[in-house]
C-alpha positions in Angstrom: 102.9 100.1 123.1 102.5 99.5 119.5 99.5 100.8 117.6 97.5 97.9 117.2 97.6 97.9 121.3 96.7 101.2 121.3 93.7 100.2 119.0 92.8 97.4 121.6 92.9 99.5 124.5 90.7 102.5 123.0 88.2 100.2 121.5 87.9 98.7 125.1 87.7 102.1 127.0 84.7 102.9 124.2 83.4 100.2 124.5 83.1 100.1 128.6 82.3 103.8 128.9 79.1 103.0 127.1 78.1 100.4 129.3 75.0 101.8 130.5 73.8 99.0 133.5 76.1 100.1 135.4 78.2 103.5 136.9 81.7 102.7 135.4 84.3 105.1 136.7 87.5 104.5 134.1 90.3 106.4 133.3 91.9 105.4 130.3 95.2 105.6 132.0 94.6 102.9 134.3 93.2 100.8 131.6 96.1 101.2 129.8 98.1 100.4 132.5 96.3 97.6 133.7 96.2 96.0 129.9 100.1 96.8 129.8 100.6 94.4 133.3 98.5 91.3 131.5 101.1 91.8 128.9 103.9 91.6 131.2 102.6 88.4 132.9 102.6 86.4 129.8 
């Protein structure tokens, strides 16, 4: 994954972590991996 990506993903993680209406349970992993198959689709 390129940097930018890398960017992307961590903004997003931040970004969802600190989402405070609801309990999120996230591991950045799976995000990662998750954004990584949208990728893949395209």
């Amino acid at each position: 994954m390129n940097p930018k990506s890398e960017q992307l993903v961590d903004l997003i993680f931040k970004k969802l972590k600190t989402y405070k209406n609801k309990k999120i349970f996230l591991d950045k992993e799976t995000l990662h991996k998750f954004i990584l198959s949208l990728f893949k689709e395209n």
